[in-house]
C-alpha positions as CSV (number, residue, x, y, z in Angstrom):
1,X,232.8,52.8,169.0
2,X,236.5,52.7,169.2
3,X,238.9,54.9,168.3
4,X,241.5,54.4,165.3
5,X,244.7,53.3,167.8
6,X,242.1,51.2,169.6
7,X,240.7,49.3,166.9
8,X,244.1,48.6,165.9
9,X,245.2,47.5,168.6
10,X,243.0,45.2,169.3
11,X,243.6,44.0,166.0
12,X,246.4,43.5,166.8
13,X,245.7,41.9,169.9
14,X,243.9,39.3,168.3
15,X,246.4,38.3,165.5
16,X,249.1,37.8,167.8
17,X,247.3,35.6,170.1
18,X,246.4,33.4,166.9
19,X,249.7,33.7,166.2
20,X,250.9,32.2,169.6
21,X,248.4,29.4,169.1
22,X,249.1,28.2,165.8
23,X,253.0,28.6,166.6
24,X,253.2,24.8,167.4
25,X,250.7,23.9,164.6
26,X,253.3,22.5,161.5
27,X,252.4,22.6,158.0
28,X,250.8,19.7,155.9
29,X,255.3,19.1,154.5
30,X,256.0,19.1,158.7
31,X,257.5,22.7,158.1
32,X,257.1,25.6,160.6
33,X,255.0,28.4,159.0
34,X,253.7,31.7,159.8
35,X,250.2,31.2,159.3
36,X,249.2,35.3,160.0
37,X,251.2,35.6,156.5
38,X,250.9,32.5,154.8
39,X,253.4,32.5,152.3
40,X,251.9,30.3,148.9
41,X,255.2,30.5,147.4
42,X,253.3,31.9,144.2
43,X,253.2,35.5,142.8
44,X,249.7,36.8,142.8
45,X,248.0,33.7,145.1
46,X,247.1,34.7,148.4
47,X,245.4,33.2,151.5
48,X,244.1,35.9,153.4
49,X,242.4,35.8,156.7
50,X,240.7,39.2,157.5
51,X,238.4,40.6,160.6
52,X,236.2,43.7,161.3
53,X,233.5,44.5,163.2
54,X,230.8,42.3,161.6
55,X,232.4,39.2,159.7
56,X,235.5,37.2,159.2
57,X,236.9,35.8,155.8
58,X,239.2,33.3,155.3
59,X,240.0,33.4,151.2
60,X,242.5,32.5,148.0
61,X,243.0,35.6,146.3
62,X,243.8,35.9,143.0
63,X,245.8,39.3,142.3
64,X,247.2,39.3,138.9
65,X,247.5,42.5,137.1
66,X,246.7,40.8,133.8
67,X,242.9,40.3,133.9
68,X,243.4,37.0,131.5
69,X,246.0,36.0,133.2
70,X,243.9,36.4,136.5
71,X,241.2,34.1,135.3
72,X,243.3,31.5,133.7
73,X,244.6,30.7,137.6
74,X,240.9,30.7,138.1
75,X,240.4,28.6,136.1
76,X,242.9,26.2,137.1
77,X,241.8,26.6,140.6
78,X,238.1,25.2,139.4
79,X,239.9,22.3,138.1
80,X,240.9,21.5,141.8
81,X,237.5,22.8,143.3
82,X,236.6,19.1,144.2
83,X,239.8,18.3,145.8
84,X,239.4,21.9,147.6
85,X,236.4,21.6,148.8
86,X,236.6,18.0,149.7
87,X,240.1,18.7,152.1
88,X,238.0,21.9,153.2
89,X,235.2,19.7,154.3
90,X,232.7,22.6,153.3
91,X,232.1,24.6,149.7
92,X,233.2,28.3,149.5
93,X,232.2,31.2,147.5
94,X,233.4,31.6,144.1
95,X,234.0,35.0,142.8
96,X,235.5,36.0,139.7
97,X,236.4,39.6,138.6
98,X,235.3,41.3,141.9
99,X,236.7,44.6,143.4
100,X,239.1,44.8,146.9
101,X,238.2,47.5,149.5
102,X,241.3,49.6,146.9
103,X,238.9,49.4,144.0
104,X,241.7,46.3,142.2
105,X,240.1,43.4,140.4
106,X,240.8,40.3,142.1
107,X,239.5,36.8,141.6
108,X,238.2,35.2,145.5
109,X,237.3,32.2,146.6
110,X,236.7,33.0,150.3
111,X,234.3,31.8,153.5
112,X,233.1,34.0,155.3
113,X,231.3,33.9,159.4
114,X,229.0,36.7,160.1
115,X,228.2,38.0,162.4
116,X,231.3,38.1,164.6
117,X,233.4,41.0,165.7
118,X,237.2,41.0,166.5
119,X,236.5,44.1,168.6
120,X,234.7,41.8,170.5
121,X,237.2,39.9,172.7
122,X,234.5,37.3,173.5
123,X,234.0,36.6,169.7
124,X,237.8,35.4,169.9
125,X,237.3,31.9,170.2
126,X,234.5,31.8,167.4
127,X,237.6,33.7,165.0
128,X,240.0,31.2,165.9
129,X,237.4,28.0,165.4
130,X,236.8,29.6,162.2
131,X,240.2,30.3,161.1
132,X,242.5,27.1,162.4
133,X,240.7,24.4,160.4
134,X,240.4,26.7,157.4
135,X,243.7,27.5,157.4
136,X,244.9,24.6,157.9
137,X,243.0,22.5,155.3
138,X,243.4,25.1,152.7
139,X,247.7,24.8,153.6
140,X,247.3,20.5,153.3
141,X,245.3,21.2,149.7
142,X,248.4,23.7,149.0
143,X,250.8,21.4,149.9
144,X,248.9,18.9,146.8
145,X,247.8,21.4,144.2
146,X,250.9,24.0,144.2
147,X,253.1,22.4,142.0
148,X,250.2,22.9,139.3
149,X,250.8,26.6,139.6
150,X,254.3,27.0,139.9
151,X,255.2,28.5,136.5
């Protein structure tokens, strides 16, 4: 078990190594990016990539305050969900209406690897083979699909 300033700092640890090796990785436009805190560009539309002790996620959150709202970008995401899944090379996991770890109803679509830790320094290189294509396909689909949900 580690303690609370460990487990962060390992966290951190881990980020910023991903960081350093998707620094020279462009985006899908040939733009430098941060990839920790991918930026869509679009209020309420996140890509979040998240590790704890027992899984990793890599999702497209869907935040917006307005629950209709909310699933009308849903919505308009499953009208891209064969171009998503086929630049993802894989099918993720729909979720519509569910809860954060703050108790706020978001909309997911996420993947998730299990079991893995990030406490675990030898579980690193699984994390990063996990995120880096993820990322990286979900930021070439972006680059396609955004201008759909620019309002």
């Amino acid at each position: 078990m580690y303690s609370k300033d460990q487990a962060s700092q390992l966290k951190q640890a881990f980020w910023t190594a991903f960081g350093q090796y998707m620094g020279p990785v462009l985006s899908a436009d040939s733009l430098r990016i941060n990839w920790i805190n991918y930026k869509t560009g679009v209020k309420h539309i996140f890509f979040k990539m998240q590790a704890d002790s027992k899984h990793a996620t890599i999702a497209i959150e869907l935040s917006h305050p307005d629950i209709e709202l909310q699933q009308l970008f849903f919505e308009q995401f499953e009208s891209y969900k064969s171009m998503l899944h086929d630049t993802l090379g894989e099918e993720w996991d729909w979720q519509l209406h569910t809860t954060d770890d703050y108790g706020k109803t978001i909309s997911r679509i996420c993947a998730e690897l299990r079991p893995v830790s990030i406490f675990q320094k030898e579980d690193w290189p699984m994390l990063i083979s996990f995120f880096k294509p993820r990322i990286i396909a979900l930021d070439e689909f972006w680059s396609m699909a955004k201008p759909a949900f620019e309002v």
